[in-house]
N, C-alpha and C positions, 0 to 999 in steps of 0.2 A: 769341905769336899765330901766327907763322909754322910752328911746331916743329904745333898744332893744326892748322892748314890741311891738311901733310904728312901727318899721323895719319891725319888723316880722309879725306883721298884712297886712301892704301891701304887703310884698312879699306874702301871704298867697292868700289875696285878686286877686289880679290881675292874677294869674293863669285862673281864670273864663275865661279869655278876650277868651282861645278856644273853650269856651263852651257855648255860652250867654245862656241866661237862655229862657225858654219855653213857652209859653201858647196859649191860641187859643182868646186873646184877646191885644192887644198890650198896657196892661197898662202906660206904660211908655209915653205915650202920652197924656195922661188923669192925673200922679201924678210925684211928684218931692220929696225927699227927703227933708223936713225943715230943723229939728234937729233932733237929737238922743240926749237924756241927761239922767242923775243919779243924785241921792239926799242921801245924807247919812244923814247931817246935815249942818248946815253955814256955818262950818267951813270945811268941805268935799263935794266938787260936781263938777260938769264938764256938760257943754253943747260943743256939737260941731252943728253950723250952717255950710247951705252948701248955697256957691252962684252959680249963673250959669247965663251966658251968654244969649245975647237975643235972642240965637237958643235951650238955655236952655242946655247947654252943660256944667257940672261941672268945674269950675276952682277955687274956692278956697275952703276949710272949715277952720274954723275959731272954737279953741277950748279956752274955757276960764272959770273959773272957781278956788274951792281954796282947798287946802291938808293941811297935818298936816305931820309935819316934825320935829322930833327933838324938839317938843314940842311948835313949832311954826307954823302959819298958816300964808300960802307962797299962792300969787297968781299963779293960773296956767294960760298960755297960749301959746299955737300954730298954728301956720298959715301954712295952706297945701297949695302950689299952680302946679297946674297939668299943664303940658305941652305937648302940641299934637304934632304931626308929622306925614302926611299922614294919619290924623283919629284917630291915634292910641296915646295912652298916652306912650310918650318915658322918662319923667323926672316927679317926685314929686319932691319939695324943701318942706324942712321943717324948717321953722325958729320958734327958740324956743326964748322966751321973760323970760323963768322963771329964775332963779340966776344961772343957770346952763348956759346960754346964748354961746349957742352951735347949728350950723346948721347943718343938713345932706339931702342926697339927695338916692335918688333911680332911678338907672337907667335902663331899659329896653332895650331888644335886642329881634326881630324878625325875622323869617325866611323868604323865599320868597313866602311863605301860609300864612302870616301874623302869624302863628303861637308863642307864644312866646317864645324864647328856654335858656335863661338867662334874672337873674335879677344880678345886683351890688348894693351894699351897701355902701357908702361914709362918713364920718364923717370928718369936718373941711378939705374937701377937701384930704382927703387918703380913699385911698379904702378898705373898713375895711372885705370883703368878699361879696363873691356871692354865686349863688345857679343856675345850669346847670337844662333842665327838659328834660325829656325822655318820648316819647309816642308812646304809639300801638292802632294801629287801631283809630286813631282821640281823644283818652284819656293821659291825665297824669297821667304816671305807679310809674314814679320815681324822687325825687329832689335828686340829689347830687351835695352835697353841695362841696367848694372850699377846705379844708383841708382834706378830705376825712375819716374825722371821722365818720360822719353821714350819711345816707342814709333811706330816705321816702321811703316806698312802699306803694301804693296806690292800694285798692280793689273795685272793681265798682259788684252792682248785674247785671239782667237780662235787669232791668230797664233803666239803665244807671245813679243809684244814687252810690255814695260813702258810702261804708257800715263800711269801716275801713281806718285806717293808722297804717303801724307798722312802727318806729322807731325805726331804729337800731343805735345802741351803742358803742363804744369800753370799756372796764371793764377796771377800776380802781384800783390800791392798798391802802392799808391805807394811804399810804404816799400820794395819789393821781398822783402816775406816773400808765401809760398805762399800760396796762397787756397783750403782746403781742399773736395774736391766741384769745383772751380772749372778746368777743360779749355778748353785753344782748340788748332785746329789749321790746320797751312798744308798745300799743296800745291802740288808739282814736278809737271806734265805735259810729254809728250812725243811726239815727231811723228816719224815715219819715214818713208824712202822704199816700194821694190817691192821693191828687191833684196835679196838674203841675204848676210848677212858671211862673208868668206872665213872659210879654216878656219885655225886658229893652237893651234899646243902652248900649254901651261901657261903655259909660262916669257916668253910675249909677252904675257900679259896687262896684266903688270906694266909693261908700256912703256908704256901708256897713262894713267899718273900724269901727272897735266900738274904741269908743275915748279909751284914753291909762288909768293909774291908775286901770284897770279893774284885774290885773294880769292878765291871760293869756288869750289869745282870740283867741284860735286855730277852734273854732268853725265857724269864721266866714267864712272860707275859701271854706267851704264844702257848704255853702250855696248854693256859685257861681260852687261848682265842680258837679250838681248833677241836675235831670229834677223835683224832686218833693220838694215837701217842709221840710224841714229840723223841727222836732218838739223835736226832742229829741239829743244833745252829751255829751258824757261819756269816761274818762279818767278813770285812777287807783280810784281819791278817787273824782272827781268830776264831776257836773252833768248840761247842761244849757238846760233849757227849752224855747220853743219858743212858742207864741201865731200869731193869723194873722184877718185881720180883712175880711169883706166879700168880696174884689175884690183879695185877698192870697196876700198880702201885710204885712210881719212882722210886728208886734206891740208892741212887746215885748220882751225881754230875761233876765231870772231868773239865776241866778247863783247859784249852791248849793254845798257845800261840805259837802260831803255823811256822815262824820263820827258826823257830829255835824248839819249839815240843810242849810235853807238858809242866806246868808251873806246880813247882811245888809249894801244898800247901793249897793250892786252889782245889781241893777234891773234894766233895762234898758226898756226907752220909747222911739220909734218913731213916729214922727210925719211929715205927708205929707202934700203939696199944690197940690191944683188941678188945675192944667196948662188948661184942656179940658172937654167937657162932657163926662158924662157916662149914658147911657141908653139904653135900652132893643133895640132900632130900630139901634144902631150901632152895633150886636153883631147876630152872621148870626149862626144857627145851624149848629155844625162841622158837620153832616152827609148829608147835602149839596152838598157836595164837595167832590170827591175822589180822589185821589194823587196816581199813582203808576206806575212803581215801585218803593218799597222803601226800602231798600235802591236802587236807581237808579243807571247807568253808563253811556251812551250816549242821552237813549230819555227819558223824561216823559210824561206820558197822564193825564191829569185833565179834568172830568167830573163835572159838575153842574147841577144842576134843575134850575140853577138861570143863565141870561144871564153874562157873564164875562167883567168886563172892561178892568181891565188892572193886570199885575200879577207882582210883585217888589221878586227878590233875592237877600236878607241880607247874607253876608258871619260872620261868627265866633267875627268878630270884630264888628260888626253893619253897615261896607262899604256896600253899595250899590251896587253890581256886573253886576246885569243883569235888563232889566225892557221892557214889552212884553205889546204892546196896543190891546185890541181885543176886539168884541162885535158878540162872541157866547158862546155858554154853553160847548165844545168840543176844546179839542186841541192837538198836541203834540210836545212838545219842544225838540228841540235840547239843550243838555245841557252839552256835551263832551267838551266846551271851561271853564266849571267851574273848577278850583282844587279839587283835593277831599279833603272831610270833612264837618262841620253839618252847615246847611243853613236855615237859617230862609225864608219862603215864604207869601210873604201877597198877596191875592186874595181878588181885589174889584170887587163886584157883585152890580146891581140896588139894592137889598136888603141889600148890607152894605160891612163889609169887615171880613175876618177871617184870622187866621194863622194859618198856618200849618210849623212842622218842616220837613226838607228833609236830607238827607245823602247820599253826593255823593260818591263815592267807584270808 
């Protein structure tokens, strides 16, 4: 069950990679994911540390920690290790230490948009299922999944946050055989604040796994599918709240089941290192700067009050695509060699730097 929960967090998780998340300030350069952990009691808790490389690119977490089993208190641990390929994260391994002493792995497939369009699921080396993804207009509409029982439908507002998921079903009989023709479906809603997620490479996505024993962590996924910040998800009979600290960096998540309150022990603390500075003189007024048009097709014009230095385009995965040297306030780029879909744009100016998002079409 445990080894399932994990699975399904990162295939949850790593959907984000079409989406990187937003802001007009590139935190991700400034903080790193520490730990995430939970405390119930001595004999119930879990920390997961995250390491990362001296480009500061995540490659392991390290989860440890001890449960209650059967009336026995069993140490927990696992070890995530992330494996690149052209930038992009193609394999987790998960090697498990607890008496269950069972590995599995998770495989990724991308398009030639980098987009991601399958994940696999492996255990001791069989491939235990995957999950196909389907998108319109630069979003994930639909997971369908390998046995064709299940099928995600995904709903975005005006925003571009994910407001819902309906899961659909095939129905059952007592005996628990299929009931052909016979469909029911549930649905996950979600609530957000105003503000926009900071902006974060690839390789932090994956921090936002919340370690496993949580039972289900369907919420983390929306995190990564959505521009604002996720504060509120709600299921049939349960509820996770988020808190964030002042640079909108998550800090917390409350788990509650509706019919009884919150679960102790299901609270979740993150904690950050700070890789870089932060302060008022790196951090440029977005009204500075105008970008348009937007959505874009072959040119765009960017205006400044501020002289321009140099102007960098992140595509979807955090790859570097394009990167334009100049020292005036006025320009307009050729940008018909980008693929289409959502590109992160950093503009440095003598006054600092900013980000803006862009949408090719």
């Amino acid at each position: 069950m445990k080894k399932l929960i994990l699975t399904i967090v990162i295939f949850f998780t790593i959907l984000s990679i079409h989406n990187i998340v937003k802001g007009q300030q590139n935190i991700r350069d400034n903080f790193l994911v520490d730990k995430i952990s939970r405390y119930e009691n001595s004999n119930n808790y879990a920390v997961a540390e995250y390491i990362y490389d001296i480009n500061n690119k995540l490659q392991k977490r390290i989860i440890t920690g001890k449960f209650e089993e059967n009336f026995l208190v069993r140490d927990l641990k696992y070890v995530d290790l992330f494996v690149y390929e052209d930038n992009r994260v193609s394999r987790i391994y998960t090697y498990d230490s607890t008496h269950f002493i069972s590995n599995n792995e998770v495989h990724f497939f991308y398009d030639t948009q980098n987009k991601l369009i399958r994940s696999e699921r492996w255990f001791n080396n069989i491939m235990s299922g995957g999950i196909n993804y389907h998108y319109e207009n630069g979003d994930v509409v639909h997971f369908l999944y390998d046995n064709n029982s299940i099928m995600d439908t995904l709903l975005y507002d005006s925003l571009g946050n994910l407001t819902t998921i309906i899961k659909t079903y095939p129905m059952h009989d007592v005996f628990g055989d299929v009931i052909p023709g016979e469909l029911e479906t549930r649905r996950n809603n979600y609530i957000y604040d105003s503000n926009l997620k900071p902006n974060f490479g690839v390789d932090y996505l994956f921090a936002y796994q919340f370690i496993p024993w949580l039972g289900t962590s369907w919420p983390s996924e929306v995190m990564n599918l959505s521009n604002n910040n996720l504060i509120k998800a709600m299921s049939e009979m349960n509820t996770y709240n988020y808190t964030y600290n002042q640079y909108g960096l998550p800090i917390t998540m409350q788990y509650i089941f509706d019919p009884v309150g919150p679960v102790i022990g299901q609270f979740l603390t993150i904690t950050y290192k700070q890789i870089g500075e932060i302060g008022i003189s790196a951090i440029v007024n977005d009204n500075t700067i105008k970008l348009y048009p937007n959505p874009a097709e072959n040119t765009l014009n960017i205006e400044s009050q501020d002289i321009i230095k140099e102007i960098e385009f992140y595509d979807a995965l955090g790859k570097k695509t394009k990167t334009i040297t100049l020292n005036r306030k006025e320009t307009i780029i050729d940008i018909s060699s980008l693929a289409k879909g959502n590109y992160i744009v950093n503009l440095i100016t003598d006054k600092g730097k900013i980000t803006k998002k862009l949408v090719v079409r």
